[in-house]
N, C-alpha and C positions, 0 to 999 in steps of 0.2 A: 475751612481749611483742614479743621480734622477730618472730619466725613472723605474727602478727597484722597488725605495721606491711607488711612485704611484702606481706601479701592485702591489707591496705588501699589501699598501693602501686597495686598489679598493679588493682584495683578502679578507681582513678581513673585510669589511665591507657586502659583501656579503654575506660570513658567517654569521654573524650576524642578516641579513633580517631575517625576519619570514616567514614561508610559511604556504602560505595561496590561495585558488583555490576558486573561485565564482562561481557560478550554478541559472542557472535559470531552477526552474523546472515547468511543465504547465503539470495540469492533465486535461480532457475531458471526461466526462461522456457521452459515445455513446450509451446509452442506450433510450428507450421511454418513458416509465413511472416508474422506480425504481431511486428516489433519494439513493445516495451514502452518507453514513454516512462520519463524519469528515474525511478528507483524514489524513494517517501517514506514514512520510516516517523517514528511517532510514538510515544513514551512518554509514557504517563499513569497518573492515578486513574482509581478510578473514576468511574461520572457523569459519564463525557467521550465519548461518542460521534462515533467518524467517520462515520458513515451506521448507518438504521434501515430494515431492510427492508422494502419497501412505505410507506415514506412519500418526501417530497419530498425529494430532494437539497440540501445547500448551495450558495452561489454557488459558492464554492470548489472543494468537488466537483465542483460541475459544470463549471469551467474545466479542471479535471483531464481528467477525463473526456471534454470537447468538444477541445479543444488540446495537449493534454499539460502544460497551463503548470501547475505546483504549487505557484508562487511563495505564491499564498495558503493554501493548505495547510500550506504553513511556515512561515508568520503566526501559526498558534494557538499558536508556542510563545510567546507572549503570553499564551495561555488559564494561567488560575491552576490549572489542572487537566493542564495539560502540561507535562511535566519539557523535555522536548527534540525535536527534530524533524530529520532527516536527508534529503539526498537524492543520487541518485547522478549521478553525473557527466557521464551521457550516457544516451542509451537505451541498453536489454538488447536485443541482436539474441536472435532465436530458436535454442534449445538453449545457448544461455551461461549465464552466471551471475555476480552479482555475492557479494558480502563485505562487511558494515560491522562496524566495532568501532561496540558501543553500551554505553556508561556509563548505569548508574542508580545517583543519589547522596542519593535518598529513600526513606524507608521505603514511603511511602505508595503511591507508583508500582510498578505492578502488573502493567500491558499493554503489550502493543506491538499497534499497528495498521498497516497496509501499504495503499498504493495507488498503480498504475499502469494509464495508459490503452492498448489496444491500438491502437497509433496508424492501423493501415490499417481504422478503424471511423467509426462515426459517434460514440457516445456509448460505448463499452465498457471498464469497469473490469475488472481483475484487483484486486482488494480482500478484506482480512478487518479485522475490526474484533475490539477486544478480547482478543486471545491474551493468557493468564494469563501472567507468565513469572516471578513474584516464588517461585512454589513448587520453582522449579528448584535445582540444589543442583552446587556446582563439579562439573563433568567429564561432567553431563546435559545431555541434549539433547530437543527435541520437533519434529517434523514436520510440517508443514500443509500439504494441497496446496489449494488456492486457487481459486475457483470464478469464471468469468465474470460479472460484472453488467452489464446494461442501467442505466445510468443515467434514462435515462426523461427526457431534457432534448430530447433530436433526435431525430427520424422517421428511420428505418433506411434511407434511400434509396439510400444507396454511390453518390451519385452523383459523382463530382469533386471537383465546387465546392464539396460539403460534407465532403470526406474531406482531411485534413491528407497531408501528405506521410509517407512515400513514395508512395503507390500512385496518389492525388488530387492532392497538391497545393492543396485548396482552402480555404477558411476554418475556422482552429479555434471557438474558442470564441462563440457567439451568444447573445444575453440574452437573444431569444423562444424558449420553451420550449414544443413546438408537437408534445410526444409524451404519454404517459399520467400523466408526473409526477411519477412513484415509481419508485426502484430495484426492480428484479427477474434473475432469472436469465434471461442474453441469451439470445432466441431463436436465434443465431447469423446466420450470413451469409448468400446468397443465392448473389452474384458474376453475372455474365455468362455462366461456362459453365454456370451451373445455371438459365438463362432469363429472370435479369433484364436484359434489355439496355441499362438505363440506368446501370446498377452499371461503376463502375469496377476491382471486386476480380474475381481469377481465382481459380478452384478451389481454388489454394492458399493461399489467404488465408481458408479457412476454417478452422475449431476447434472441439473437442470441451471438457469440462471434467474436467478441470481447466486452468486456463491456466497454473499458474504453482506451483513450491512452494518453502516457505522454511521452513528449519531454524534453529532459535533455539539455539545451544547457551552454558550459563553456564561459561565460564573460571574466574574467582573472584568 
């Protein structure tokens, strides 16, 4: 009878833990001379998508993507399908890296999603959508390196006026959407030494893909 009352013990108290799963997440800007705006990442269920390849962007996304601003980005941790929403402090200059501690405190939440703009562009995402991470197990870790998108909101012109600071200087985020209107894999850049001469980007503000990679590793 004693033997029993302890497993019945030990049985409720279990229950009653909390659950809760640690993450170390490290993102790396593999890029040469495009700093990455604030990094933001998201924890969800499923059935929450942050963008769907070749279809239209959100507003959201697309102020991401046009300004670096993520502000509404980190609005969906409102969505009933998003546990939380994180952003980092400043932009990722190129070859750095940042760190977040990320808690997950539901069974259900499963992913982590990431996105940042490459600020010396017109509309250009470092983005993945979806990484599994609920299968991970203390002391594992997974690696993603991170593909360029075209957001498909603004015409690639690199000219100034439309390029945000550093390189431009000129207006981030715009509501006419005056490009093909779906995310795709960025064609990359042009710049001025390679014959655009309205482009305000030099040779070194150009990029290959991957732009970025980010390692999820579970603590506990």
């Amino acid at each position: 009878m004693f033997r029993l009352s302890l497993v019945g013990l030990t049985a409720l108290f279990l229950v009653g833990c909390p659950f809760q799963k640690e993450y170390t997440v490290t993102v790396e800007n593999l890029t040469a001379a495009q700093p990455m705006s604030p990094i933001t990442l998201l924890t969800h269920r499923k059935n929450f998508d942050l963008f769907d390849v070749g279809q239209p962007v959100s507003v959201a996304l697309e102020k991401l993507a046009e300004g670096g601003d993520n502000s509404d980005v980190l609005n969906y941790r409102h969505n009933r399908r998003v546990e939380n929403t994180l952003s980092g402090a400043a932009p990722l200059l190129p070859g750095t890296s940042e760190s977040f501690t990320v808690y997950v405190n539901h069974r259900k939440t499963r992913f982590l999603s990431f996105a940042s703009m490459l600020v010396n562009t017109n509309d250009a995402l470092v983005a993945e959508a979806d990484i599994r991470i609920n299968k991970l197990r203390p002391g594992q870790s997974i690696t993603v390196t991170v593909p360029v998108w075209d957001a498909g909101t603004e015409a690639n012109t690199e000219s100034a006026s439309t390029i945000p600071d550093p390189a431009g200087g000129g207006v981030g985020f715009n509501a006419e959407r005056d490009d093909v209107n779906r995310i795709r894999i960025h064609p990359g850049v042009l710049s001025a030494d390679e014959g655009l001469e309205t482009s305000a980007l030099e040779y070194r503000h150009r990029f290959l893909n991957p732009g970025a990679k980010i390692t999820i590793k579970r603590v506990w």
